[in-house]
PAMITI-508687 format. One record per residue (C-alpha): residue in three letters; x negated, y, z. Coordinates in steps of 0.02 Angstrom, whole numbers, plus 32768, in hexadecimal, padded with zeros to 4 digits. Last residue first. Example, Ala and Ser with C-alpha at 12.3 -4.5 7.8 and 13.67 -1.06 7.14 Angstrom:
residues 2
Ser7D547FCB8165Ala7D997F1F8186
end
This chain:
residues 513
Unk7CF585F88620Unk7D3586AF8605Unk7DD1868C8639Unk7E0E86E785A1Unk7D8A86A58528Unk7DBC86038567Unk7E5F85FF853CUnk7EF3860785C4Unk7F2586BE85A2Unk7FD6866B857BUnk7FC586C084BBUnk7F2F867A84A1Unk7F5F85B484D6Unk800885D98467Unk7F81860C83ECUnk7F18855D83ECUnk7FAF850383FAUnk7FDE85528352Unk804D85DB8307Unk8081861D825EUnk80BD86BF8207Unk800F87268239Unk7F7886C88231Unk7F0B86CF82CBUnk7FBD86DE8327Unk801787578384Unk80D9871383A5Unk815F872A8328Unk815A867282D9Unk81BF865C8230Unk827686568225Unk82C28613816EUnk8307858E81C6Unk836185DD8246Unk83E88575829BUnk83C284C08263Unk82EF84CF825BUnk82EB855582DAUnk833684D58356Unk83C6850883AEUnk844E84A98337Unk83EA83F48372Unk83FF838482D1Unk837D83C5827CUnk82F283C582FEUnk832483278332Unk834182D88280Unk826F8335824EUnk823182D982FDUnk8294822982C8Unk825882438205Unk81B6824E822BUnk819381B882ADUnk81F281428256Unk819C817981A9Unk80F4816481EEUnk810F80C7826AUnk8147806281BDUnk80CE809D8152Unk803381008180Unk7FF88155821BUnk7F6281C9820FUnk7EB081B78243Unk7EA581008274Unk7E6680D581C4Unk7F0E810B8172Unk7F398065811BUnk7EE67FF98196Unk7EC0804C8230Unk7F6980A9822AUnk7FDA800A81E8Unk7F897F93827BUnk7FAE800C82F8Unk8070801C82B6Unk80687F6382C3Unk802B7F638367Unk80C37FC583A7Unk81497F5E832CUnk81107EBB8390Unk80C37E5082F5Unk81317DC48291Unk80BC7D748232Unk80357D548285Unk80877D5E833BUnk80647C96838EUnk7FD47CDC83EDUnk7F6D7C7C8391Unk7FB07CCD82E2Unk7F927D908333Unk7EEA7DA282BDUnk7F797D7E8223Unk7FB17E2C8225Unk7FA37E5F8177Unk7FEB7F128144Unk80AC7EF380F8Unk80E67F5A8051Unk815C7FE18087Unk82187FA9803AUnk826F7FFC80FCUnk82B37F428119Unk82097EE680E3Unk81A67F698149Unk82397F5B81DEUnk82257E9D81CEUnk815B7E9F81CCUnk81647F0C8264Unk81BF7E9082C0Unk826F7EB482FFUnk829B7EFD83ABUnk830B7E9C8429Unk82F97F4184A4Unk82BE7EF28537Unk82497E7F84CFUnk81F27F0B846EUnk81CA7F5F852EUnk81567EB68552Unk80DB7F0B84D0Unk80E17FB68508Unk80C87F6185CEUnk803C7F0C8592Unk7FE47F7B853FUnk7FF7800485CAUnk7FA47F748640Unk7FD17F8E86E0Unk80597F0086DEUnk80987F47876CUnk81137FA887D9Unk813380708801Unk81A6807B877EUnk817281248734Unk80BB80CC8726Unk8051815E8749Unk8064812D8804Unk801C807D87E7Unk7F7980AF87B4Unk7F58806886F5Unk7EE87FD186D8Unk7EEA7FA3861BUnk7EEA807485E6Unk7E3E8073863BUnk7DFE801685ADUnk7E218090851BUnk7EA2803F84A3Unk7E6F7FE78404Unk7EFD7FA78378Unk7EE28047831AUnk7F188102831CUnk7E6B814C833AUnk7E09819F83DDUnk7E1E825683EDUnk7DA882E083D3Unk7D4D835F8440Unk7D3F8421843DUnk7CA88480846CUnk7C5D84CD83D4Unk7C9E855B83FEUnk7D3785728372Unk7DCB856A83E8Unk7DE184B483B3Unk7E5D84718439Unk7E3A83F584A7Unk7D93840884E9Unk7DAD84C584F7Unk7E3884B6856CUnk7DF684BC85F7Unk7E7484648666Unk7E928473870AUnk7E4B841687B0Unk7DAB844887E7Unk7DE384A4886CUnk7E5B842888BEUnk7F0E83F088ADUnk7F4A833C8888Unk7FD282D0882AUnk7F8482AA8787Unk7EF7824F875AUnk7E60827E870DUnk7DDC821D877AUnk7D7882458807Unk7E0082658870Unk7E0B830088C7Unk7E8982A08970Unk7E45820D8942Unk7ECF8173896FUnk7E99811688CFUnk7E06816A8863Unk7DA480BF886DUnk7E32808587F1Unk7DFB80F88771Unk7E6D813D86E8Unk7E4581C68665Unk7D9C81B786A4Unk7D44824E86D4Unk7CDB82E1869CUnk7CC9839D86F4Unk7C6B841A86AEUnk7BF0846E8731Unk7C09850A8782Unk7C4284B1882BUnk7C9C843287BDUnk7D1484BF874EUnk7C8C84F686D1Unk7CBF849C8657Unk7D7184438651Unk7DB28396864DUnk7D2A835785F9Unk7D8682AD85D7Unk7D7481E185D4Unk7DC481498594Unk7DFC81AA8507Unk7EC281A284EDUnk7EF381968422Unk7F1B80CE8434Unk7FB5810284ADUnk7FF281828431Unk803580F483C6Unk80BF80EC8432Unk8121815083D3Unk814680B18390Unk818B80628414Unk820E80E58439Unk82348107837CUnk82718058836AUnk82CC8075840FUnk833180FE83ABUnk833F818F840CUnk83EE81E98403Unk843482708381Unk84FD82AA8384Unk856C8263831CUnk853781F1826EUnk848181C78299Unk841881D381EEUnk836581958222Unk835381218196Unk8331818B80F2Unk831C822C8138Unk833482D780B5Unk82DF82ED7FFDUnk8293838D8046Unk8263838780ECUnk823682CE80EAUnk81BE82E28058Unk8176838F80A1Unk814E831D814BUnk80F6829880E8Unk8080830B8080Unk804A836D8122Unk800C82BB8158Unk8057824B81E6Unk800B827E8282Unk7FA383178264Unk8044835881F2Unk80B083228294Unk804B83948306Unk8020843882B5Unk80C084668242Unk814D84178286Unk813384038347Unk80C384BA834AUnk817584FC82F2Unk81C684AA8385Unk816284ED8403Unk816A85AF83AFUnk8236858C83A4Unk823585528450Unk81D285D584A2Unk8240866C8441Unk82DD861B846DUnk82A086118548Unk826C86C1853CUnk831E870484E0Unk837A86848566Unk831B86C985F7Unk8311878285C4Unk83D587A58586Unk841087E28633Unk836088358659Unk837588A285B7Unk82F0888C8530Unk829089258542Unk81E7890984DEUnk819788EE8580Unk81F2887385D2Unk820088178512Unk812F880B853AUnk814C87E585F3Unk81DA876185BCUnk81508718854BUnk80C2871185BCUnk812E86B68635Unk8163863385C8Unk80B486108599Unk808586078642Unk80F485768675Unk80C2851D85C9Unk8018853085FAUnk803F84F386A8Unk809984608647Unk7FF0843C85DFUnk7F8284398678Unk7FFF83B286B1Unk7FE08337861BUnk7F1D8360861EUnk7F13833586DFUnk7F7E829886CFUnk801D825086F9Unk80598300872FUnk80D1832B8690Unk8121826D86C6Unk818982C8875EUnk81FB831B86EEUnk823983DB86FBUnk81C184068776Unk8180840E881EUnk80F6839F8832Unk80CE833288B7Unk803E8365891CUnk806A833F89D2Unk808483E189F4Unk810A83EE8951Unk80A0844388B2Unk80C784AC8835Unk807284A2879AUnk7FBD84CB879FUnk7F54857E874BUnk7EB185938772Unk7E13858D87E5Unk7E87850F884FUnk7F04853488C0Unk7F6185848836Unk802485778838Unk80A985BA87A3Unk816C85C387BFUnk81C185ED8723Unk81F486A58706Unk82B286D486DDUnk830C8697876FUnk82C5874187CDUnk82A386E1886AUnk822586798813Unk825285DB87BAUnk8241851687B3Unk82A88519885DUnk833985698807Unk835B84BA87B8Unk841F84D38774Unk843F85928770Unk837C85B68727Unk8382852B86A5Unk83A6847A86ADUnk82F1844586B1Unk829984C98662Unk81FB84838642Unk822783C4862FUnk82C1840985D7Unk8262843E854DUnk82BD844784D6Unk828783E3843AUnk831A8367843DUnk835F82D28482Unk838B8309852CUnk832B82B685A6Unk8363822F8629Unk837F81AD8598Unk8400814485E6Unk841880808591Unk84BA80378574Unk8494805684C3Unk83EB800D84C2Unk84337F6E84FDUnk83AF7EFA8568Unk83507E74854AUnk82CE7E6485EFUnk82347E9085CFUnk822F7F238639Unk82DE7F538687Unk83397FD4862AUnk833F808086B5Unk829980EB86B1Unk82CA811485DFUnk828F81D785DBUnk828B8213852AUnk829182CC84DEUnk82128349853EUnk819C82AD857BUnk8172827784CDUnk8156832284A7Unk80E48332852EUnk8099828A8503Unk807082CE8449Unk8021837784A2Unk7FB7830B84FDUnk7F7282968479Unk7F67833383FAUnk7EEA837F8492Unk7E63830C8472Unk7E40836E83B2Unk7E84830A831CUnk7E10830D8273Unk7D71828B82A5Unk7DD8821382F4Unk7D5481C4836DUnk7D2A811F8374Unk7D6E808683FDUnk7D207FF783C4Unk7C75803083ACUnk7C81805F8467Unk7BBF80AB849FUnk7BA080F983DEUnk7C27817D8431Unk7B8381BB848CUnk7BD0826B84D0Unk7C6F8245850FUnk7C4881908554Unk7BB781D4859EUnk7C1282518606Unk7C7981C9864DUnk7C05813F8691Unk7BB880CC8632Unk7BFF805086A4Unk7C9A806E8631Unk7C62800585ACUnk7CF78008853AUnk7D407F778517Unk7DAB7FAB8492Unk7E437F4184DDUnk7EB67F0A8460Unk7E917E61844CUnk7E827E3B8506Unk7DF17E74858FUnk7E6B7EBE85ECUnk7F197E7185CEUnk7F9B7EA3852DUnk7F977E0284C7Unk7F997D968565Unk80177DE8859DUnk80847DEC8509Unk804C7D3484E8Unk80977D0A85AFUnk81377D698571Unk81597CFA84DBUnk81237C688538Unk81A97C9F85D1Unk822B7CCE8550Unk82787D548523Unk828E7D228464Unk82267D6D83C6Unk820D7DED8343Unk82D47E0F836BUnk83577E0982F7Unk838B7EB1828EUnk83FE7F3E82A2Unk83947FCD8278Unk837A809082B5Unk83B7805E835FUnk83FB80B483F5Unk83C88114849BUnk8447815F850DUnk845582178514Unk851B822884E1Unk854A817184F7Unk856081058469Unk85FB809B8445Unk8673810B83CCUnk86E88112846DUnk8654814E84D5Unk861281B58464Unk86AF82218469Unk86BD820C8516Unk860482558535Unk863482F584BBUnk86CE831D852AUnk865F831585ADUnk85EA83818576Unk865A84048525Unk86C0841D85CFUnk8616841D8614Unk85E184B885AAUnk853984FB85F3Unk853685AA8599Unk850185BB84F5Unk8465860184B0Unk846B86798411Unk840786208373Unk84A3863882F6Unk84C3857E8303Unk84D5856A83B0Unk8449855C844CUnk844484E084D5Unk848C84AA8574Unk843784438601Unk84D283D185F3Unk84DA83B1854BUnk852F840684A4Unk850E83D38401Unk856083E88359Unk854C836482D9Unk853583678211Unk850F82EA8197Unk84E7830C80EEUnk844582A480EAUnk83D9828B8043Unk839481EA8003Unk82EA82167F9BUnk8285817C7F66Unk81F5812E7FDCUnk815981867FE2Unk80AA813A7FDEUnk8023819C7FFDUnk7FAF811E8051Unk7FC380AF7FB9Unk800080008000
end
């Protein structure tokens, strides 16, 4: 299969109108008020027609790769363990700066030349702003229908602002127009509890130090922008909802244009925005296929096993760690990047993930079949269910059986993409009829060399972000299409991490580090 290859134009006429309970914007781009009548009216309706508002659903109707079963499950486990097929095997006694600056060290983990580290984190915050699933039971088969997503599924960032200032005052100042931003540190930090939980819109945005850094930026970024409409005399009635329009339209063109082209190929995203989505058509109102779910978890094999957090933050000195290390349990600084924890060197400098031209940034790992070694032993408390397997692998892998999901060769064969070979899984009795998630791997190393997707997990991907953006009447995309970002930028008329980053006075040049 070509790299390139597109499949034939199939437009979609549906249309849907939206309402949840956090609220949301209409069609001429003015935000409506929280409309429960609406809601519920909405939930009955998709009751009766079988899907619950904000329930996940499928793309496909198809029979599962394989059956629940204990020697089904046992090869899941065995495929996903440390030390297993999918483990790069990094050599983490190398120690964590060494692992950044000899990539030679893990030839089977290399470095994607074209995506800076920070596309990993951005891709889970986006993960995090439109699924939640903490309820279907892990490997066990379970209806995606009866099945809550706790996020609305759309680009709104309702891990930010929760249910807005009426519904989760405690994510805002006294003025209910400026988000509630903490230091303790040298910089910015989310708001904390006293025992160092996070106060926020979704617990997950402090799984790791990059992950959280990205939600104070987000915190800040809001800010900046009601000072800026603050000062250009936007009335104080209008301020929160103008504020909170202008940051989603700038996120959501940074979804459109910056991420998804870096994920799929600029050539795939124009395709799908102007010949229309050939599989991702939901009649009513839009919900998260579990195809999508698994996919999107190609992220996973993005994750270095190690980070410089920041550089100058360690007592002058840049400080490196492990994304994940289990002698890091019970520290109250841990010595590794995760999440959950307030001290001085703990913020991000963001200069490693995003290019601000300095020489300093650093890249991600691939899309293949080989995740970072730490991901194989995760700390319990990043796991949102507080219980093992440990193993990320495992537990994406043992997902495909709660949700009955085809193989990827079906959905290739089903979606008329020519198959990628997957014969290395024969012993574990998978061959020819992969788990969708390593499939998806297997298409990026293989038709994309691990530095885009390809095939099946490209066109799933893209046309679920381009139906959520088009199917939600807030977005830009639905209520303003012509619109193009406001905000200063280096080039005026469009906007990037790297200028959000600018914008929030969180660059280095403005912290002067």
């Amino acid at each position: 299969m070509r790299r390139g290859w597109l499949p034939p134009p199939i437009t979609d006429s549906s249309a849907v109108t939206r309402r949840t309970f956090l609220g949301g914007f209409g069609a001429s781009a003015a935000i409506v008020a929280l409309d429960l009548d609406a809601a519920i009216a909405a939930s009955a309706r998709a009751e009766q027609e079988g899907t619950l508002v904000n329930n996940f659903g499928r793309v496909f109707n198809l029979p599962p790769f394989a059956q629940a079963t204990p020697q089904v499950r046992a090869a899941l486990t065995e495929m996903g363990k440390l030390g297993g097929i999918l483990d790069a095997k990094d050599p983490l006694h190398e120690g964590p700066i060494r692992l950044i600056t000899n990539p030679e060290l893990s030839p089977n983990n290399r470095d994607n030349p074209f995506h800076t580290a920070g596309v990993t984190f951005f891709g889970q915050f986006l993960d995090h702003d439109m699924t939640f699933d903490n309820a279907s039971p892990l490997g066990v088969p379970t209806r995606p229908e009866s099945s809550p997503n706790l996020r609305t599924p759309a680009f709104d960032l309702d891990t930010v602002y929760g249910g807005g200032p009426t519904a989760s005052p405690h994510l805002f100042n006294a003025d209910r127009i400026t988000m509630r931003v903490e230091s303790g540190g040298l910089f910015e930090d989310v708001p904390r509890q006293p025992d160092q939980r996070a106060i926020i819109g979704d617990p997950r945005n402090d799984e790791n130090l990059m992950i959280s850094g990205l939600h104070a930026a987000f915190l800040v970024f809001h800010n900046k922008v009601v000072e800026r409409l603050r000062a250009q005399g936007t009335p104080e009635s209008a301020l929160f909802e103008t504020a909170r329009r202008t940051v989603l339209w700038h996120y959501q063109w940074i979804i459109l244009n910056e991420f998804l082209p870096q994920i799929i190929g600029r050539p795939l995203v124009d395709h799908i925005l102007r010949f229309g989505r050939q599989f991702y058509r939901p009649p009513g109102a839009p919900s998260i296929p579990v195809e999508f779910q698994i996919a999107y978890r190609f992220g996973h094999s993005m994750i270095r096993p190690s980070y410089r957090a920041n550089l100058a933050g360690d007592g002058g000195r840049p400080f490196f760690g492990f994304i994940f290390d289990p002698v890091a349990e019970g520290q109250a600084d841990p010595v590794d990047l995760r999440g959950g924890a307030r001290a001085g060197r703990r913020f991000i400098g963001w200069q490693t993930f995003f290019n601000f031209g300095d020489g300093q940034v650093r890249p991600n790992k691939r899309m293949d079949t080989q995740l970072s070694t730490p991901l194989f032993q995760l700390p319990l408390r990043s796991i949102p269910s507080g219980d093992p397997p440990i193993s990320l692998a495992t537990r994406n892998l043992l997902r495909h059986l709660t949700w009955s999901l085809p193989s990827g060769q079906r959905l290739a064969t089903t979606m008329g993409i020519p198959h990628v070979d997957t014969s290395e899984l024969g012993p574990l009795g998978f061959g020819t009829n992969a788990p969708l998630w390593y499939y998806v791997l297997k298409e990026g190393q293989d038709l994309g060399d691990g530095i885009q997707l390809a095939g099946v997990g490209a066109r799933l991907i893209g046309e679920v972000f381009v139906g959520l953006l088009q199917k939600d009447p807030g977005s830009y995309l639905a209520a303003g299409p012509n619109w193009r970002p406001t905000l200063p930028s280096r080039s005026p008329g469009t906007f990037t991490m790297v200028d959000l980053l600018r914008f929030a006075k969180l660059d280095p040049a403005s912290r002067g580090q």
